[in-house]
C-alpha positions, 0 to 999 in steps of 0.5 A: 199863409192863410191863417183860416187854413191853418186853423182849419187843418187843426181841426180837422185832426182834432176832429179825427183824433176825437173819433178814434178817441185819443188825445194827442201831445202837441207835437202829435199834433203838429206830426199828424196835422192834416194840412191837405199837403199845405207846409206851416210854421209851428208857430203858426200851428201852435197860435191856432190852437191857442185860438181855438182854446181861446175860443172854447172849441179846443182844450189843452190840459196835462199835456194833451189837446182835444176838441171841449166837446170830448175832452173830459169823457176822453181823458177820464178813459185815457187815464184809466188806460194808462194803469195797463199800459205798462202791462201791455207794453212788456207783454208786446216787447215779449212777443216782438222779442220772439218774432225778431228771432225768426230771418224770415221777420224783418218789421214788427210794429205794434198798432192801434190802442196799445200803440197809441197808450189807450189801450183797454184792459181787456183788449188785444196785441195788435202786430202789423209785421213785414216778412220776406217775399216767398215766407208770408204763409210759412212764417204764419204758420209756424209763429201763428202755431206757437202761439196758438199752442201756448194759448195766445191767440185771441178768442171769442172767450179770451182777449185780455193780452192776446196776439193777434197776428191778423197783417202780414205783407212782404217786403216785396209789396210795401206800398199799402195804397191799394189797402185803403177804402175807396177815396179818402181813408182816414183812419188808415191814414192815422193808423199807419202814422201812429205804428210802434216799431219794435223790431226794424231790420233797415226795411222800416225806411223803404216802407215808409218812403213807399207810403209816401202818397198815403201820407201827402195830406200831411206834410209835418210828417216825421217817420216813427220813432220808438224807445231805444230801450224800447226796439230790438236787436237780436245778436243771433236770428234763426231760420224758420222751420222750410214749409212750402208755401203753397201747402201752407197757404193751403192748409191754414185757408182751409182752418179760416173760420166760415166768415173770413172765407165769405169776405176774402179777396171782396174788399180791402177788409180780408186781403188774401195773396203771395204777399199780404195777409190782411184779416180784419173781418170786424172793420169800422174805417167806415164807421170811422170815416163816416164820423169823422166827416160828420164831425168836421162838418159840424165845425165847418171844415172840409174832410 
């Protein structure tokens, strides 16, 4: 064991956590640790991070660990964010509560800010969610529409709460490899480790162990885990309204705002298919990789 590896690797993920803003725990840290596939003690670990505190590279307070140079204005904002998080939390229970009623539904995650506790007052419900092979369009269109009918989708007017329904695969097509940026994707990386799981029928298991090379630059990686008074489990799920799919794929491409259409199938921002719905037309895992690699050069480690 190279103790200037180890060292490097917490850097590294601080680094990142530093550009999606977020202070992790220290046992985030050591799940997330981006050691480039490299297996170390937690001892280790844990003598490295007291080094770089040592040093005034890092801080550790109140339970959380970040680079000094963001630490402050970061834990201000978390500290303001903590006040909604309850509030979001109900709201996204709520919504999970509804989407795991539906046979159709077999995974729902919560994802980004809210997932992570950071979330803004005024942002949105972030749900990333697995369906049935043969339902991804039919199952859109019916859970989409209530929402839409009750006022709950995100728009340009309204956020605060809303549900934004935006990535949808099957269970037919767990890997999310070829749903990276060309090379390296970093914030993919972290965004799939950090997702909230509020319903999983069994099929949580097989995506994670089909993502498993998205995941092989970090070897302390433990499969999520959320509440148990926190997931869902339905004594009674029923079958979604028959729509045939190819009408409602029809149907609902044809209400796509006029920018969603422009990016569709080009990259891996708007993914449109049989079995991923993938609607994310404002994108920053560019701006975010860019960052990031940015920052790790400053402080002399490799990306």
């Amino acid at each position: 064991m190279n103790i200037d590896e180890v060292r490097n690797a917490v850097i590294r993920t601080l680094c990142f956590h530093a550009v999606w803003r977020h202070l992790p725990t220290r046992v985030e840290l050591l799940s997330t640790l981006d050691s480039l596939g490299a297996e170390y003690r937690e001892s280790d670990i844990s003598a490295a991070v007291d080094g770089l505190s040592t040093e005034g590279i890092a801080v550790e307070r109140d339970g959380r660990i970040g680079l000094a140079e963001f630490f402050v204005a970061t834990a201000e904002a978390a500290r303001e964010c903590e006040r909604f998080q309850p509030r979001k939390r109900r709201q996204a229970r709520r919504v999970a509560a509804w989407l795991s009623r539906w046979r159709a539904v077999r995974f729902v995650a919560l994802a980004n800010t809210t997932a992570l506790g950071d979330a803004r007052d005024e942002g949105d419900l972030d749900f990333f969610v697995v369906v049935r092979h043969g339902s991804l369009w039919s199952t859109r269109l019916f859970l989409g529409g209530v929402f839409k009918l009750l006022g709950m989708l995100p728009s340009d007017e309204h956020t605060r709460d809303t549900v934004c329904l935006s990535y949808f695969i099957t269970d037919r097509s767990l890997d999310l490899s070829s749903h990276m940026l060309p090379g390296d994707d970093p914030y993919f990386r972290y965004w799939f480790m950090s997702l909230l799981p509020l319903f999983d029928d069994g099929i949580g298991e097989h995506l994670w162990a089909a993502n498993r090379i998205l995941l092989a630059r970090h070897a302390a990686v433990k499969r999520w885990i959320a509440p148990s008074d926190f997931v869902l489990s339905p004594a009674v799920r029923l079958p979604l309204p028959t729509f045939a799919e190819s009408v409602a794929r029809r149907f609902q491409i044809r209400w796509f705002p006029s920018r969603l259409k422009e990016l569709m199938n080009r990259d891996t921002r708007v993914m449109v298919g049989e079995d991923v719905l993938k609607m994310h037309v404002t994108d920053r895992r560019e701006k975010y990789r860019v960052e990031y690699e940015s920052l790790c050069r400053k402080y002399g480690v490799a990306p």
